[in-house]
MIGUSE-575608 format. One record per atom (N, C-alpha, C): atom name; x, y, z; chain. Coordinates in Angstrom, 1 decimal, always signed. Atoms other than C-alpha are relative to their C-alpha. Example, Ala and Ser with C-alpha at 12.3 -4.5 7.8 and 13.67 -1.06 7.14 Angstrom:
<pts>
<a N; c1 +0.9; c2 -1.2; c3 +0.0; c A> .
<a CA; c1 +12.3; c2 -4.5; c3 +7.8; c A> .
<a C; c1 +0.9; c2 +1.2; c3 +0.0; c A> .
<a N; c1 -0.9; c2 -1.1; c3 +0.0; c A> .
<a CA; c1 +13.7; c2 -1.1; c3 +7.1; c A> .
<a C; c1 -0.8; c2 +1.1; c3 +0.8; c A> .
</pts>
This chain:
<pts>
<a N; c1 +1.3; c2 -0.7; c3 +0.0; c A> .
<a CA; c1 +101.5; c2 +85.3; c3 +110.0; c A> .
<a C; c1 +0.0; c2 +1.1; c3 -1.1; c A> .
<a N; c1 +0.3; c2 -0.4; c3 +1.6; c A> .
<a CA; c1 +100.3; c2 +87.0; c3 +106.6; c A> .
<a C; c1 -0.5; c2 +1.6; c3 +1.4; c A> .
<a N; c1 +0.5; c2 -1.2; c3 -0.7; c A> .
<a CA; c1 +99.6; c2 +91.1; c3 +107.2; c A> .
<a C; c1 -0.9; c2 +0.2; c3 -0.8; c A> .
<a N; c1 +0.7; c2 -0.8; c3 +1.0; c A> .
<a CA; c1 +96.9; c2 +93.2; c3 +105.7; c A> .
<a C; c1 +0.6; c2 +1.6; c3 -0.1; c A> .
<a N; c1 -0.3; c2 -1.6; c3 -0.3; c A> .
<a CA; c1 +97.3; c2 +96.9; c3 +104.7; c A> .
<a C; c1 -0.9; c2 +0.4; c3 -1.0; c A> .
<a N; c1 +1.2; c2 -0.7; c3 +0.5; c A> .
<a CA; c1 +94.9; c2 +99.1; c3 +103.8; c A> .
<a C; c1 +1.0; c2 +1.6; c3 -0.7; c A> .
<a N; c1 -0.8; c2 -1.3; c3 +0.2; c A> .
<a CA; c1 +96.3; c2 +102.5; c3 +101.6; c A> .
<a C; c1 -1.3; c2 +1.1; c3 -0.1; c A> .
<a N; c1 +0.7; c2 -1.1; c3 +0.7; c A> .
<a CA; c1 +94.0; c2 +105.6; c3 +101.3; c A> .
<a C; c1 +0.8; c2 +0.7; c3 -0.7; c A> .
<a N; c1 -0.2; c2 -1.1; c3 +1.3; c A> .
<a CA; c1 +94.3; c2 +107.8; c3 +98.0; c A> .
<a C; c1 -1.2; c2 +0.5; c3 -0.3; c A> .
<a N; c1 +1.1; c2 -0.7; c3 +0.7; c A> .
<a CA; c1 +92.5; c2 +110.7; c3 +97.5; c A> .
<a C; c1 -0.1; c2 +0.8; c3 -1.1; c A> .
<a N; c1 -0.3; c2 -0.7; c3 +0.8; c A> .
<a CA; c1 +94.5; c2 +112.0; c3 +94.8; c A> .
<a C; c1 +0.5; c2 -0.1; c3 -1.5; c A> .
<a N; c1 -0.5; c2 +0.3; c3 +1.5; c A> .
<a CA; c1 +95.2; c2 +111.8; c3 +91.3; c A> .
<a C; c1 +0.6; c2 +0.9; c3 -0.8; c A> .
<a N; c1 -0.7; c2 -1.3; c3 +0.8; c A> .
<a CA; c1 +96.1; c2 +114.8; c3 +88.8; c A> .
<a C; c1 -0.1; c2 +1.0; c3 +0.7; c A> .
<a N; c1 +0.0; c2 -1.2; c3 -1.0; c A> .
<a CA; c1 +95.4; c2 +117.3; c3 +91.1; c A> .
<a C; c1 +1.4; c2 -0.2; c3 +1.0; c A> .
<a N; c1 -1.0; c2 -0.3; c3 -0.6; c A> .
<a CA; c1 +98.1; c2 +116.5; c3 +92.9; c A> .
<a C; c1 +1.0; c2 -1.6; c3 +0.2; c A> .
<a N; c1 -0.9; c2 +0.9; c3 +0.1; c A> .
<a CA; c1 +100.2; c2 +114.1; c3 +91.9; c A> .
<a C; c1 +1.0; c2 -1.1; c3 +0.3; c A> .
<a N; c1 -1.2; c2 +0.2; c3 -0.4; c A> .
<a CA; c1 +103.0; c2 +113.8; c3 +93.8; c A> .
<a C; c1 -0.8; c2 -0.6; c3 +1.4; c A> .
<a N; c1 +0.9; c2 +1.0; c3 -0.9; c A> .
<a CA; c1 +100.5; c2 +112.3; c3 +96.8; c A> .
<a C; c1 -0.3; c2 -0.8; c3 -0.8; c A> .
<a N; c1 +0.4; c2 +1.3; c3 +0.6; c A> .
<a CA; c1 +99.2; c2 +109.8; c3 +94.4; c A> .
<a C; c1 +1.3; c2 -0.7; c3 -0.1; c A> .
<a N; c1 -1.3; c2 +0.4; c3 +0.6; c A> .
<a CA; c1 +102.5; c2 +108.6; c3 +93.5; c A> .
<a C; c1 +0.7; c2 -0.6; c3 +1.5; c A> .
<a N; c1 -0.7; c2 +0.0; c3 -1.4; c A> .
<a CA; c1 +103.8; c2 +108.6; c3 +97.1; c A> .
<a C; c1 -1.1; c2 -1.6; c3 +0.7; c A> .
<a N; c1 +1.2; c2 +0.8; c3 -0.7; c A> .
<a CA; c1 +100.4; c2 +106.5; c3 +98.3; c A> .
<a C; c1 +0.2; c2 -1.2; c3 -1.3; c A> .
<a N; c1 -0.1; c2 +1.1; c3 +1.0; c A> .
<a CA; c1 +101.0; c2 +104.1; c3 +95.1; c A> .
<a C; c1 +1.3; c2 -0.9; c3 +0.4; c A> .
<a N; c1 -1.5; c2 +0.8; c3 -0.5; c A> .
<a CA; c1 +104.8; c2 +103.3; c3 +96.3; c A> .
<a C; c1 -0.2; c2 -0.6; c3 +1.9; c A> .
<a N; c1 +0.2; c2 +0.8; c3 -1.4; c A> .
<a CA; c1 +103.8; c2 +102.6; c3 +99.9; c A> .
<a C; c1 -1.3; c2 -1.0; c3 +0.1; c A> .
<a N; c1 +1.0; c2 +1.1; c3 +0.6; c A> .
<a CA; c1 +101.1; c2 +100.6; c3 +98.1; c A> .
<a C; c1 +0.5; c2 -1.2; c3 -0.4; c A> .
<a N; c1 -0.6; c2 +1.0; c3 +0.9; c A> .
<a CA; c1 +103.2; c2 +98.5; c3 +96.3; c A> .
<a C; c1 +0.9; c2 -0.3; c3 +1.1; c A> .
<a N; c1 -1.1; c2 +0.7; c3 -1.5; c A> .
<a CA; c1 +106.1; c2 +98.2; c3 +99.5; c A> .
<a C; c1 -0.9; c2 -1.1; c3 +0.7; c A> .
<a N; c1 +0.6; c2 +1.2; c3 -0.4; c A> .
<a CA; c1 +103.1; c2 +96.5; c3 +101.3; c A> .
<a C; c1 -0.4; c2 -1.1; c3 -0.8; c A> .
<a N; c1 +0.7; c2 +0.8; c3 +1.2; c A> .
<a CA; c1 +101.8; c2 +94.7; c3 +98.2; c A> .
<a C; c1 +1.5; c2 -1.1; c3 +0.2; c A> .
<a N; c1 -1.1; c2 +0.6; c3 +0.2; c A> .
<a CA; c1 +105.2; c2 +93.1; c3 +98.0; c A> .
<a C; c1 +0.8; c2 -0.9; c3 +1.2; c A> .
<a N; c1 -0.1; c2 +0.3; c3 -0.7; c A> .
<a CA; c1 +105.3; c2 +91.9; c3 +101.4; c A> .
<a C; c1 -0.7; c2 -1.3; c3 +0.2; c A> .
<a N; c1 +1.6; c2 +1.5; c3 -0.5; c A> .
<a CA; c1 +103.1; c2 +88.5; c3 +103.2; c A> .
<a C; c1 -1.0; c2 +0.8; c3 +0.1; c A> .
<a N; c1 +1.0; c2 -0.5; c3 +0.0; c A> .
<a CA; c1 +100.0; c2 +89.4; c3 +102.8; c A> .
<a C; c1 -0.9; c2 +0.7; c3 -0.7; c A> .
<a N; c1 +0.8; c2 -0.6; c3 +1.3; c A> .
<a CA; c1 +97.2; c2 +91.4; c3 +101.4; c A> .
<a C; c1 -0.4; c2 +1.6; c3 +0.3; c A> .
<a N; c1 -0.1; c2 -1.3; c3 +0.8; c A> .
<a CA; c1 +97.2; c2 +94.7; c3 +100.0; c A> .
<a C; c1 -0.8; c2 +0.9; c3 -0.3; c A> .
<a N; c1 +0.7; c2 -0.5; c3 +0.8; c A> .
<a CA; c1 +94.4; c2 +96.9; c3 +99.1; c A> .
<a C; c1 +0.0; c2 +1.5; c3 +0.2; c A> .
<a N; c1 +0.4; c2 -1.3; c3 -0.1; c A> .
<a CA; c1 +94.2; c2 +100.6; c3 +98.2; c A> .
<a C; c1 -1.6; c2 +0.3; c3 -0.4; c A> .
<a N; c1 +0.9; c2 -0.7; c3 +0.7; c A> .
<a CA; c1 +91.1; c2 +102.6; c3 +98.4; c A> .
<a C; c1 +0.0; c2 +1.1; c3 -0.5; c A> .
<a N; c1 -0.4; c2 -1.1; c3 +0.2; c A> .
<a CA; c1 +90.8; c2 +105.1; c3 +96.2; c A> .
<a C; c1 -1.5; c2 +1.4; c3 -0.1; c A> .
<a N; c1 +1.3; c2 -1.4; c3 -0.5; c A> .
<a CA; c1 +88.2; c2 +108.5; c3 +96.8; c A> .
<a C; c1 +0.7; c2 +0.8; c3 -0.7; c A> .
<a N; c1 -0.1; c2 -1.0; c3 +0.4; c A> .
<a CA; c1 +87.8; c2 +111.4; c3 +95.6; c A> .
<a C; c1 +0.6; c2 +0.1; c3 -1.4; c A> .
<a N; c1 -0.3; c2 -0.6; c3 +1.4; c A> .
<a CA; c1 +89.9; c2 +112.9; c3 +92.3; c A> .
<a C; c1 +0.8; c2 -1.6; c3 -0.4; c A> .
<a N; c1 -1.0; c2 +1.3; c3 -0.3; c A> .
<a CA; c1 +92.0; c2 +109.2; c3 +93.0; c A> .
<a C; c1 -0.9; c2 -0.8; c3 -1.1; c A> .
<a N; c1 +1.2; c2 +1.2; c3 +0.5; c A> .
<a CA; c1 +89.3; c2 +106.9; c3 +91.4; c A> .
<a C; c1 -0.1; c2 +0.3; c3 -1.9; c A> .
<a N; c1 +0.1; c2 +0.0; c3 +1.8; c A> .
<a CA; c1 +89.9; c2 +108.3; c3 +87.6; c A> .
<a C; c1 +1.6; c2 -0.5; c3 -0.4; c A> .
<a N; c1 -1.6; c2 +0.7; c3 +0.2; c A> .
<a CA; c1 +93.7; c2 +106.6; c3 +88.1; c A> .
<a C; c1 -0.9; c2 -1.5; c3 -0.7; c A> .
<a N; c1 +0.2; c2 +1.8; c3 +0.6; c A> .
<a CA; c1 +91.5; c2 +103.2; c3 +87.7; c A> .
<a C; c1 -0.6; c2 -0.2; c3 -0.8; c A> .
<a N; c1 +0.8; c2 +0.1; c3 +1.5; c A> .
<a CA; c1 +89.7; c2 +104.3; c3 +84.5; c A> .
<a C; c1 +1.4; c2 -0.7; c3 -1.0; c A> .
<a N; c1 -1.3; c2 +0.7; c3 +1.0; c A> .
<a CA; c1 +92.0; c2 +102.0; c3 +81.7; c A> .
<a C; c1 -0.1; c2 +1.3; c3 -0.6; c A> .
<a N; c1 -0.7; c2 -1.3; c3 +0.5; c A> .
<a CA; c1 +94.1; c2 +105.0; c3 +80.4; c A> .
<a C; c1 +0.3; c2 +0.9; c3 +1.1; c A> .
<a N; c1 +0.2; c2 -1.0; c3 -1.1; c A> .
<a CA; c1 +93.6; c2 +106.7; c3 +83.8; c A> .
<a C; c1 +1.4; c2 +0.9; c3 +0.5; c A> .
<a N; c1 -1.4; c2 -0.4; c3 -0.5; c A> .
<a CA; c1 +97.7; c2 +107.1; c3 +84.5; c A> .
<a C; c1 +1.0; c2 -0.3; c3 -0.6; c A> .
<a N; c1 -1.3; c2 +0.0; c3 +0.8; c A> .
<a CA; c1 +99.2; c2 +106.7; c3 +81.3; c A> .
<a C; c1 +0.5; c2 +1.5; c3 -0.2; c A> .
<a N; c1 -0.8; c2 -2.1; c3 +0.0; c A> .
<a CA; c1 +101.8; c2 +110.1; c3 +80.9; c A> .
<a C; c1 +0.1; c2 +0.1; c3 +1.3; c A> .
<a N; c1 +0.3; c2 -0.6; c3 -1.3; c A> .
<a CA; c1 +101.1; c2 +110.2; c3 +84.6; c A> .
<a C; c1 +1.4; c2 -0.1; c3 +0.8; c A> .
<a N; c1 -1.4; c2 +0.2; c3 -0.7; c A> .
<a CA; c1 +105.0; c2 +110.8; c3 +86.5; c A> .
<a C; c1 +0.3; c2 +1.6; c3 +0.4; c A> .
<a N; c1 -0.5; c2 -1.6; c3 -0.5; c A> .
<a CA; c1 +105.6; c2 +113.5; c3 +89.0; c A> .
<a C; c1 +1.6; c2 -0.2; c3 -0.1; c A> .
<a N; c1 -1.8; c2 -0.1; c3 +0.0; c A> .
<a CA; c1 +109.2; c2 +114.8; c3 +88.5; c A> .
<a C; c1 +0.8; c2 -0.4; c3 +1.2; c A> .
<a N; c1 -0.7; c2 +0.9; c3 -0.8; c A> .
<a CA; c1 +111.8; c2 +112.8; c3 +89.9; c A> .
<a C; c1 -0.8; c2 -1.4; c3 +0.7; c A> .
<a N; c1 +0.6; c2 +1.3; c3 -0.5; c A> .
<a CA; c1 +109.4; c2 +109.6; c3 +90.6; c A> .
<a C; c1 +0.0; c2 -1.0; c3 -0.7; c A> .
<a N; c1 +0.2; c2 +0.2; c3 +0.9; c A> .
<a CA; c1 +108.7; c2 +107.3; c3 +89.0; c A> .
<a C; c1 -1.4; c2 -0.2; c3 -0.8; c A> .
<a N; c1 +1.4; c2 -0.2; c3 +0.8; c A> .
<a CA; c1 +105.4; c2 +106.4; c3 +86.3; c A> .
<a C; c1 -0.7; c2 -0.6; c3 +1.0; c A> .
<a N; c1 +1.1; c2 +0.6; c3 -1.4; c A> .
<a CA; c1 +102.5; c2 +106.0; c3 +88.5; c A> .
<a C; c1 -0.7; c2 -1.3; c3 -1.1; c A> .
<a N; c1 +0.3; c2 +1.5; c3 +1.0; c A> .
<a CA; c1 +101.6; c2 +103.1; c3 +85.1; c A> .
<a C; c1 +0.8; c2 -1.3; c3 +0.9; c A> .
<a N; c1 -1.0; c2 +1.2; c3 -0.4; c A> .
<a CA; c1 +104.8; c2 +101.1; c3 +86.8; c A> .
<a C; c1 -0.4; c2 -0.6; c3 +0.7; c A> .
<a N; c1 +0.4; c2 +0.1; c3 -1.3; c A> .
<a CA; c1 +103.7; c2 +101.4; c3 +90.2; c A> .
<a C; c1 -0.7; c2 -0.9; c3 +0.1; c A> .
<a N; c1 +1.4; c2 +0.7; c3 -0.1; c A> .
<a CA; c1 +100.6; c2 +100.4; c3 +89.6; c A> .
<a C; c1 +0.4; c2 -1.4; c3 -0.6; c A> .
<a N; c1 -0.3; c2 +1.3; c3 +0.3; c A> .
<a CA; c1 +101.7; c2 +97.1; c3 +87.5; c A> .
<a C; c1 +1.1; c2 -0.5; c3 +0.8; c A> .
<a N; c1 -1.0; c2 +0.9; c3 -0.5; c A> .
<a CA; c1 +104.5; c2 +96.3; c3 +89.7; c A> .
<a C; c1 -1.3; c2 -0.3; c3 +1.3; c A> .
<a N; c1 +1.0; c2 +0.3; c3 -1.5; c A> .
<a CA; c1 +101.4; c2 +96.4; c3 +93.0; c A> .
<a C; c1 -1.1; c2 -1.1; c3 -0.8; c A> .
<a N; c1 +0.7; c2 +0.9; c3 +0.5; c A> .
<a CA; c1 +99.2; c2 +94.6; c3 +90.6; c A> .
<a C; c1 +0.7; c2 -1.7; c3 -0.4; c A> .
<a N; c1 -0.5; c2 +1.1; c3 +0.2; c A> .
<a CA; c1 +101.4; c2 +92.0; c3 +89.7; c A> .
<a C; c1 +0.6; c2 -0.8; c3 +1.8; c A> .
<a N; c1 -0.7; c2 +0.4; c3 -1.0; c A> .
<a CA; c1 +102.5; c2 +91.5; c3 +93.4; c A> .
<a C; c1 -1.7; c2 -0.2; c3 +0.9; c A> .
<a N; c1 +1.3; c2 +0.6; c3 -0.6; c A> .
<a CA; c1 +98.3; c2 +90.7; c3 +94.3; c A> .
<a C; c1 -0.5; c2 +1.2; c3 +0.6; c A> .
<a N; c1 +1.1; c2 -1.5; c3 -0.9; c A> .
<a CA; c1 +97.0; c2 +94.7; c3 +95.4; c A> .
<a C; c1 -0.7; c2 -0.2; c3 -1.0; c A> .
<a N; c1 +1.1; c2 -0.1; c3 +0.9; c A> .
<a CA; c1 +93.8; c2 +95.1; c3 +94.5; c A> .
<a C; c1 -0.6; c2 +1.9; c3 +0.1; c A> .
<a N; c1 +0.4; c2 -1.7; c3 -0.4; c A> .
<a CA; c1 +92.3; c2 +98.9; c3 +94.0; c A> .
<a C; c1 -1.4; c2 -0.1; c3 -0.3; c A> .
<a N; c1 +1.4; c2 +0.1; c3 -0.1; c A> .
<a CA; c1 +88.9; c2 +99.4; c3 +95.1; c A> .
<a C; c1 -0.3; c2 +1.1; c3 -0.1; c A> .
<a N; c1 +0.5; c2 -1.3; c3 +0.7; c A> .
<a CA; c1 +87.2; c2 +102.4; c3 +93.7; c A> .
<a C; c1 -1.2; c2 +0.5; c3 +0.8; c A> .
<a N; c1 +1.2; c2 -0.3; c3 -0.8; c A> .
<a CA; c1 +84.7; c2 +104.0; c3 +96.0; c A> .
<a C; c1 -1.2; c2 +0.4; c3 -1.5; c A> .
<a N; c1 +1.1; c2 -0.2; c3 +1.2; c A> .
<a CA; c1 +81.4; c2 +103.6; c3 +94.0; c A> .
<a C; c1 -0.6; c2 +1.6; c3 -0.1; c A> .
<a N; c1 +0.8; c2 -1.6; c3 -0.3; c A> .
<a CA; c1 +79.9; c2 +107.3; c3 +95.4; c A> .
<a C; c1 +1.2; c2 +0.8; c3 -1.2; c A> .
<a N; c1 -1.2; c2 -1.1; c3 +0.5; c A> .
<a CA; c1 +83.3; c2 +109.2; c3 +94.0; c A> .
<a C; c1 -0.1; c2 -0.5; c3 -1.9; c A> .
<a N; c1 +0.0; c2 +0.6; c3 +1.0; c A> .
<a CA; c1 +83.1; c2 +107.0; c3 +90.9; c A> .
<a C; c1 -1.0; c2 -0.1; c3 -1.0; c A> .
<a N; c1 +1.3; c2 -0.5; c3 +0.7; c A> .
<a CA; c1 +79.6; c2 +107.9; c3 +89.8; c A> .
<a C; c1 +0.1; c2 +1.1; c3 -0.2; c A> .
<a N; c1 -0.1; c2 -1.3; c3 -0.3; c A> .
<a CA; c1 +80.0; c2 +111.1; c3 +90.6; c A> .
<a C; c1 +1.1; c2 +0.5; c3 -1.9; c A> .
<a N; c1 -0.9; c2 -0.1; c3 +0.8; c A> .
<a CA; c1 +82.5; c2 +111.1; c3 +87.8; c A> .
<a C; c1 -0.1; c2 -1.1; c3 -2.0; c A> .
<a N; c1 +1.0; c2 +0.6; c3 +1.0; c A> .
<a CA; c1 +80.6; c2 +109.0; c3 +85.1; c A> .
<a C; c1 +1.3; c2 -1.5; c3 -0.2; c A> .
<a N; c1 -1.3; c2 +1.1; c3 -0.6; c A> .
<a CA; c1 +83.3; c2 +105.7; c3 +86.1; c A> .
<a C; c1 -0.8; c2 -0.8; c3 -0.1; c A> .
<a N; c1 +0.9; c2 +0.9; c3 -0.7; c A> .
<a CA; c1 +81.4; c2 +102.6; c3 +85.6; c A> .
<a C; c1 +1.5; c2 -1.2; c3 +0.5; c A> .
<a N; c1 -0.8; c2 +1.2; c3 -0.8; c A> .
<a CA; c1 +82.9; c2 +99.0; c3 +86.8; c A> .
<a C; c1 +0.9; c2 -0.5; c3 -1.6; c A> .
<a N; c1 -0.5; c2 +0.5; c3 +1.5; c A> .
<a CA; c1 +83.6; c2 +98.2; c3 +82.7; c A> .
<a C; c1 +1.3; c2 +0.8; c3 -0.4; c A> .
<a N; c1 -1.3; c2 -0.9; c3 -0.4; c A> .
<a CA; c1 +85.9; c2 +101.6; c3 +83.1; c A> .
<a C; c1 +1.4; c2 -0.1; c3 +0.4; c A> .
<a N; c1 -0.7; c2 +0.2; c3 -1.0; c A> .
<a CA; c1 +88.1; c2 +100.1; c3 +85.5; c A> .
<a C; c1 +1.2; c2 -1.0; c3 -0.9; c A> .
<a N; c1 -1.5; c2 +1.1; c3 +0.4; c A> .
<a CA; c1 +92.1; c2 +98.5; c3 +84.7; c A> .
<a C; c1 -0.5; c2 -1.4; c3 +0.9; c A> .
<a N; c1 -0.3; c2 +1.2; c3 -0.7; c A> .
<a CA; c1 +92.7; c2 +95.0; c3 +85.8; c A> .
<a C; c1 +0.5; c2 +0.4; c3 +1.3; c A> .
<a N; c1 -0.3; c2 +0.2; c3 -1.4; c A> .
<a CA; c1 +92.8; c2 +94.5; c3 +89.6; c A> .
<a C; c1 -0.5; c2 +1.1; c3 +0.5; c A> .
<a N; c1 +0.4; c2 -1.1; c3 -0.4; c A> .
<a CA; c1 +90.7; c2 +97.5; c3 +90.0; c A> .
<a C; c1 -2.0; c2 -0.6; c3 +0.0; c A> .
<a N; c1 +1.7; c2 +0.7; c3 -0.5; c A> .
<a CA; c1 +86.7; c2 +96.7; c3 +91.5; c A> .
<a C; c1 -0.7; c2 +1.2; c3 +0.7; c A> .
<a N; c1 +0.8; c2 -1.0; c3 -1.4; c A> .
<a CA; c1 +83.9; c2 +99.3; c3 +92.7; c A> .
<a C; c1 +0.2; c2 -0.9; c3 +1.4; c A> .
<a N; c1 -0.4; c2 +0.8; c3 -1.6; c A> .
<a CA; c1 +84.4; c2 +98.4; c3 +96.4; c A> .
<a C; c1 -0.4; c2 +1.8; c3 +1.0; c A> .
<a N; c1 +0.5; c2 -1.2; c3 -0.9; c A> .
<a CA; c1 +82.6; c2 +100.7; c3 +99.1; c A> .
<a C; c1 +0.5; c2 -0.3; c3 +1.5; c A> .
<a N; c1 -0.7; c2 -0.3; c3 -1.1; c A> .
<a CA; c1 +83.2; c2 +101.8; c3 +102.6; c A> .
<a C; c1 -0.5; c2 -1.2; c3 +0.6; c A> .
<a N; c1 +0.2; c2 +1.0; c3 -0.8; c A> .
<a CA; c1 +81.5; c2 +99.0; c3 +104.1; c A> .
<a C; c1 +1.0; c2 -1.1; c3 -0.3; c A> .
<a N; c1 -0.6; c2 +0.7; c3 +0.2; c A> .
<a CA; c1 +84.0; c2 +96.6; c3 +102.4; c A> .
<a C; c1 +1.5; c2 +0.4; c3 +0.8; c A> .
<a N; c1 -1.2; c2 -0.4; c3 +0.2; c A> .
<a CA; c1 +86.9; c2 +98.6; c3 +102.9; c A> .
<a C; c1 +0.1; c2 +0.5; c3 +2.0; c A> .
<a N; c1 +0.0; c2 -0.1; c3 -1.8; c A> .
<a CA; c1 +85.8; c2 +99.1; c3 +107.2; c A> .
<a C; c1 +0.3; c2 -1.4; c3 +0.1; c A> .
<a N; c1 +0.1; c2 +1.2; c3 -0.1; c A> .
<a CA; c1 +85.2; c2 +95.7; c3 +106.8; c A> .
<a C; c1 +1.9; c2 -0.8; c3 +0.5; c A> .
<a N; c1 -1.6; c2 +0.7; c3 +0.2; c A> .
<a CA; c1 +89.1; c2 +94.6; c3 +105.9; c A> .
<a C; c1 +0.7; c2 +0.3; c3 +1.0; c A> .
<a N; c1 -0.8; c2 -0.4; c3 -1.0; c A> .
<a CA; c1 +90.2; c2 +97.1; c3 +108.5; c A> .
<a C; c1 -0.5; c2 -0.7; c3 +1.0; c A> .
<a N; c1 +0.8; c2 +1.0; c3 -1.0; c A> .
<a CA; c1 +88.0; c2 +95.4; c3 +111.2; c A> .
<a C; c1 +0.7; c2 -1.2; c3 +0.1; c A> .
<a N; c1 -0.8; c2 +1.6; c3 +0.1; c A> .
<a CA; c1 +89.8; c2 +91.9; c3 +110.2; c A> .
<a C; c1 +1.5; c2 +0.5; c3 +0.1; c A> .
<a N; c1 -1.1; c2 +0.1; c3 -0.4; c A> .
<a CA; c1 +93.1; c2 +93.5; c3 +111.1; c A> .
<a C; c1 +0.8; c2 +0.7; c3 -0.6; c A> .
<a N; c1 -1.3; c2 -0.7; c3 +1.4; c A> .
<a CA; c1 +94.4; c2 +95.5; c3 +107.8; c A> .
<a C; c1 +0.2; c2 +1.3; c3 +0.8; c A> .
<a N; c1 -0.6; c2 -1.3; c3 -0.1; c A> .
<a CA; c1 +96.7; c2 +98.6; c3 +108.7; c A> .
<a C; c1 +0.0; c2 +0.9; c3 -0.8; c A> .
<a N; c1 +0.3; c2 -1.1; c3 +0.8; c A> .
<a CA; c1 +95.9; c2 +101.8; c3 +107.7; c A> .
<a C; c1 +1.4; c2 +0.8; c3 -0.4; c A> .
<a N; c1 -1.3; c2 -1.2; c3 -0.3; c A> .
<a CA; c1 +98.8; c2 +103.8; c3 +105.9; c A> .
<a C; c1 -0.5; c2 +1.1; c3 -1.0; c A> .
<a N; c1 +0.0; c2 -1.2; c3 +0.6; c A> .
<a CA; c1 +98.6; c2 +107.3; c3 +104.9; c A> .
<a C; c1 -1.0; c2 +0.5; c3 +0.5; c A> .
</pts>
């Protein structure tokens, strides 16, 4: 039996060292059976602008770029809350590979069908 997991991230440059933390227990599930998705809110949602987390590495971690392509290459998808994402002039063209506006109805939705919340 295949799992889901759901990650919330609300953080990006502002505080780094949660983004980074919520990217690696992104990627541990990603890398597991099953399916994967982080939502990201708040200051989080300008990581999925292409260029959003190049330079980006809290001390002693590693590049939140890696992260992100080792979870993308292992099928995570990052869904971008569209509200947070306007708010911030983000459109869908903005967005890296494996990254999708994707709103709260989607993302209750997955939990509803069984995905586990971490963080």
């Amino acid at each position: 039996m295949s799992s889901k997991f759901l990650v919330n991230c609300q953080h990006g440059t502002d505080d780094l060292e949660k983004a980074t933390v919520a990217m690696i227990a992104a990627g541990a599930a990603a890398a597991m059976d099953g399916e994967t998705a982080m939502f990201l809110t708040c200051e989080s949602v300008r990581l999925a602008a292409k260029g959003g987390m190049d330079g980006l590495q809290h001390e002693g971690y590693p590049a939140l770029a890696d992260l992100q392509q080792a979870f993308h290459e292992n099928g995570g998808q990052l869904w971008v809350c569209p509200v947070c994402a306007k708010a911030r002039g983000i459109s869908a063209d903005d967005l890296i590979a494996g990254a999708e506006i994707a709103g709260a109805a989607r993302t209750i939705g997955f939990v509803n069908d069984g995905a586990k919340v971490l963080m």
